[in-house]
C-alpha positions as CSV (number, residue, x, y, z in Angstrom):
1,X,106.6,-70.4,135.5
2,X,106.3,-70.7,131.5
3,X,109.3,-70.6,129.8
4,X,108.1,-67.5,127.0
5,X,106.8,-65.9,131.0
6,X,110.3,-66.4,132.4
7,X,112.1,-64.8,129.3
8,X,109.6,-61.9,129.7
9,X,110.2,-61.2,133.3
10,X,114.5,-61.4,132.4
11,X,113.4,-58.9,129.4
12,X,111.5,-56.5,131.4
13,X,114.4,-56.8,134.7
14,X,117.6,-56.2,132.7
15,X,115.9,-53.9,130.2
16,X,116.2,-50.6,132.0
17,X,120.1,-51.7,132.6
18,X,120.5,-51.7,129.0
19,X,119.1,-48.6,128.1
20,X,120.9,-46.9,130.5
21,X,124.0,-47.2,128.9
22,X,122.7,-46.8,124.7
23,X,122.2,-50.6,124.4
24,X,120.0,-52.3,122.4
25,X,118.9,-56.1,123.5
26,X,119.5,-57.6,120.2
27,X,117.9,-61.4,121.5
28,X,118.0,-62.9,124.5
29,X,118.2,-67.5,124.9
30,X,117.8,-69.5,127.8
31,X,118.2,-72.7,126.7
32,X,120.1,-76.6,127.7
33,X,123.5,-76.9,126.5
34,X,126.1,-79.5,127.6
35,X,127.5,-77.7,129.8
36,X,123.7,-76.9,131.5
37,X,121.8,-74.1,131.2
38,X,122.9,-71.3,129.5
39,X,121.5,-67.5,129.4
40,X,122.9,-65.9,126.5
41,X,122.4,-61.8,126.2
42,X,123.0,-60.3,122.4
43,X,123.6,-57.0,122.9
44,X,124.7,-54.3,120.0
45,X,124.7,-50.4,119.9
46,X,125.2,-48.2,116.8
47,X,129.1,-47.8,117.3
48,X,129.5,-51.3,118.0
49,X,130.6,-53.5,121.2
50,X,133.8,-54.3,122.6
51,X,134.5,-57.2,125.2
52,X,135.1,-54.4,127.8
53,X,131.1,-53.4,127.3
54,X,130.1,-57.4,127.4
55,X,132.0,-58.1,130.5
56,X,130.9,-54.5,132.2
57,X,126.6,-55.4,131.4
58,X,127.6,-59.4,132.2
59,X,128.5,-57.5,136.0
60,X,125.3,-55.7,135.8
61,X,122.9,-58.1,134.4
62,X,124.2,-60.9,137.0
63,X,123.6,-58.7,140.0
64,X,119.9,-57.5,139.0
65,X,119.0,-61.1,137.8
66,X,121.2,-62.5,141.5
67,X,118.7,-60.3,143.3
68,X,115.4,-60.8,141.5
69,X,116.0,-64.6,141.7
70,X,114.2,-65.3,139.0
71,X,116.1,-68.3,137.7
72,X,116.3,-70.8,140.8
73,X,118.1,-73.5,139.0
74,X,122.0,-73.0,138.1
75,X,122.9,-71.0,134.8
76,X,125.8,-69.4,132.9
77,X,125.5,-66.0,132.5
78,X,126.8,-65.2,128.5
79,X,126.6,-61.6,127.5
80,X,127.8,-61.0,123.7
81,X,127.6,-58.7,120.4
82,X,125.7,-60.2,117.9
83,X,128.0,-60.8,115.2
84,X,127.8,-59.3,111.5
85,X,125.1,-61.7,110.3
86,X,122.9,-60.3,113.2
87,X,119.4,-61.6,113.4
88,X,116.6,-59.3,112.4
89,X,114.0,-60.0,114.9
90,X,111.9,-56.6,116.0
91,X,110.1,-54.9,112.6
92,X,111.9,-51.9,113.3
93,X,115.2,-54.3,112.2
94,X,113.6,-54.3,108.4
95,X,113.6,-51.0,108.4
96,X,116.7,-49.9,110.0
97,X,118.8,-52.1,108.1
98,X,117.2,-51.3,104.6
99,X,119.3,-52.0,101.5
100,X,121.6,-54.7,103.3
101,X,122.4,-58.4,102.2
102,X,120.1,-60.6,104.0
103,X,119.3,-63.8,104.5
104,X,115.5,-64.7,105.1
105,X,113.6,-68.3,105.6
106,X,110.0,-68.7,105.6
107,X,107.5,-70.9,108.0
108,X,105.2,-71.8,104.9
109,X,106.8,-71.6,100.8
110,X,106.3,-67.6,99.5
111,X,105.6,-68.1,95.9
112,X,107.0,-71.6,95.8
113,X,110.3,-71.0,97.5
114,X,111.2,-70.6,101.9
115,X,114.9,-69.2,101.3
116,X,115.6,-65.9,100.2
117,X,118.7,-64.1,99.9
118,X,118.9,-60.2,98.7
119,X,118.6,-56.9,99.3
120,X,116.2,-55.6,102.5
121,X,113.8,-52.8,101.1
122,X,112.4,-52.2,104.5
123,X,108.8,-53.2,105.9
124,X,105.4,-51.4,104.4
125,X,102.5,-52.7,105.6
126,X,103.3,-55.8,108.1
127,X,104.9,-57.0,104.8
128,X,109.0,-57.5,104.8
129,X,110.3,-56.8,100.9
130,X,113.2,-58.2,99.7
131,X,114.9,-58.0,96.1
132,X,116.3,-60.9,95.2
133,X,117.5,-61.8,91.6
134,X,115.9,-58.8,90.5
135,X,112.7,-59.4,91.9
136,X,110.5,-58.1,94.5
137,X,109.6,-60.6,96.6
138,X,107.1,-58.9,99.8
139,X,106.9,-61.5,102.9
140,X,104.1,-61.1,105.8
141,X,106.6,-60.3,109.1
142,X,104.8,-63.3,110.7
143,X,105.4,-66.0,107.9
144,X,109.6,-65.2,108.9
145,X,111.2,-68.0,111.3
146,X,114.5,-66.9,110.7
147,X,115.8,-63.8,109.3
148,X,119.6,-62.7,109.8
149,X,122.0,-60.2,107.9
150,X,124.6,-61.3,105.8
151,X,128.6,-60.5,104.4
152,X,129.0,-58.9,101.9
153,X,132.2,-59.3,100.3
């Protein structure tokens, strides 16, 4: 099985666990570590997650994904809130979190420059906009390969 495949078939397993109980699967990795193979859940709500929440959907998700077998090689199960510089991955993220500090790096230079750091204006036509320095700067969502929150102080 492909790995993208594989990461679907998790997706589309735990998903309905998730909803369930109000949560939202932030990202989901299944990647080597050096400790072995690690699947790592980022899970987030809009009241926030507690360690009681992470170790309650770790029970959950380990059962469905214990039963469906869909990983046959040995893993660690990690189930955790995102953290406050949260990626922004789905195009309903650009919108939801309008007028928040991000931080936002490019595949290919946008007007001469692959790092940006301002404010989110939300998404209008498959096009992320950002202010940054007093400038608009608008983005296609597909030229992003990294786009995350960020503190503000």
């Amino acid at each position: 099985m492909k790995f993208d495949q594989l990461l679907q078939e998790v997706r589309q397993a735990t998903l309905p666990i998730l909803q369930s109980q109000g949560l939202e699967l932030v990202d989901l990795e299944y990647q080597k570590e050096a400790q072995g193979w690690v699947l790592r859940f980022y899970i987030d709500r809009e009241e926030g997650i507690t360690v009681a929440d992470c170790a309650e959907v770790s029970g959950e998700l380990g059962a469905v994904l214990e039963v469906r077998n869909l990983i046959t090689n040995p893993y660690v199960l990690e189930v955790s809130s995102p953290g406050l510089t949260r990626p922004l991955r789905k195009p309903e993220d650009f919108d939801k979190y309008r007028n928040r500090l991000v931080k936002v790096k490019t595949f290919e230079p946008v007007e001469g420059r692959r790092n940006f750091k301002g404010t989110l204006l939300g998404l209008e036509g498959g096009k992320v906009r950002l202010e940054v320095d007093g400038r608009i700067f608008e983005i296609l969502l597909q030229s992003i390969a990294k786009a995350n929150l960020e503190i503000e102080f």
